[in-house]
N, C-alpha and C positions, 0 to 999 in steps of 0.2 A: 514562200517562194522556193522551188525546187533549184537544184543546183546546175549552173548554164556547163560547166565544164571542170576538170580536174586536172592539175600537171604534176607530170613525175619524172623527177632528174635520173637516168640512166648514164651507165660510164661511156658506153659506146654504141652508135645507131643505128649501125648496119646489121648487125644479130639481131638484136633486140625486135627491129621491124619487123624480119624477118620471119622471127617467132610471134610475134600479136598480128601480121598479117596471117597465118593460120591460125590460130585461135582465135580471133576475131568474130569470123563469120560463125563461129561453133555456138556464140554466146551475143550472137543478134547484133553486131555490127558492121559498119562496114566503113573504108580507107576514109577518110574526109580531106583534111589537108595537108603539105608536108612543106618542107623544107631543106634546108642543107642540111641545117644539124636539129631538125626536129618534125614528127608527123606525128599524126591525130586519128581519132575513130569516131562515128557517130554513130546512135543507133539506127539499125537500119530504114524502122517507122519514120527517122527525123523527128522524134520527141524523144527527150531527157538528157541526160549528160552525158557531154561527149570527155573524150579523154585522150590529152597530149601526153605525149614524152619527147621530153626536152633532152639534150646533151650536158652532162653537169658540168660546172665552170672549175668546181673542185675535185680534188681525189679522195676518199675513201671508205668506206665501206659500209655497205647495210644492213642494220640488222631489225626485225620488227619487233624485237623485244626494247627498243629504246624510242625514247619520245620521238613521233611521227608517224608517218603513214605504217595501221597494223597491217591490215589487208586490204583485195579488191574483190568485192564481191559481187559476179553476175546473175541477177534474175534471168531463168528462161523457162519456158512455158511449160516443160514436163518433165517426168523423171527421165525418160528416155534421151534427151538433152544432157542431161546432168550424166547420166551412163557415157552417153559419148566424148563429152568434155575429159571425163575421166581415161576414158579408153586411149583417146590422143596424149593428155599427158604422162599416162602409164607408157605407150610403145615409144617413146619419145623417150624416154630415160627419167623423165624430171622425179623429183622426190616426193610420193604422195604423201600426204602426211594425216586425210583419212580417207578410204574406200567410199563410196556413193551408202548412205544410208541416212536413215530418219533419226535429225538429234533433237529428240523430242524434248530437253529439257530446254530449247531456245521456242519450239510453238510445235503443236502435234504435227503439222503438216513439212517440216523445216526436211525437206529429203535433199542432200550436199555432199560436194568432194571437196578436198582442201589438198592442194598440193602448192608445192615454191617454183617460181621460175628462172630459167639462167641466173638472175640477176639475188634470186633470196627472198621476191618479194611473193607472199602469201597470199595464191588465189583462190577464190571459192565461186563455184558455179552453184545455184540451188533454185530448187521449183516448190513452188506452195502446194501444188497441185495434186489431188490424191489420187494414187494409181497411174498408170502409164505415163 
């Protein structure tokens, strides 16, 4: 059974939207639901997992090197995709952590960026797809 959906505690809601309502659509989703202190994405087809962010109840801080969530990883359909995700979180400030390229030692085809967002938490956009 594939996964219905994912939630992830952020410290505050209003950035946070702000930033996955543009990135969102870069990586095939779009707004689904929200709330006061929480809103969601679905993909845009209406198949696979969607993904909340919740308001966390607690204070302190994240790191992905400690037990729980490593990263989030977006499939999209081409390299060209994957270039653009990059390109937005490049002029955007955030901290790339690697350039779009083929890391062939996870599968020949594996072409990805890996950068951290406001919050620390480690995203990777990638396409199986060879060429363009």
């Amino acid at each position: 059974m594939p996964l219905d959906h994912l939630g992830i505690n952020i410290p505050v809601v209003a950035p946070a939207r702000e930033y996955y309502d543009a990135l969102m659509p870069l990586v095939g989703f779009t707004p689904f639901l929200a709330g006061e202190d929480w809103f969601s994405y679905a993909p845009v087809n209406g198949q696979g997992t969607q993904l909340f962010f919740y308001t966390a109840q607690q204070e302190g801080s994240y790191s992905r090197h400690r037990p729980g969530l490593q990263h989030l990883c977006f499939l999209v359909e081409s390299r060209r995709e994957v270039e653009a995700a990059y390109a937005w979180a490049s002029d955007r400030g955030d901290e790339v952590l690697h350039e779009p390229r083929t890391f062939s030692e996870y599968h020949p085809d594996h072409y990805a960026t890996y950068w951290l967002d406001p919050h620390g938490f480690k995203l990777e956009v990638v396409s199986f797809q060879h060429g363009g």
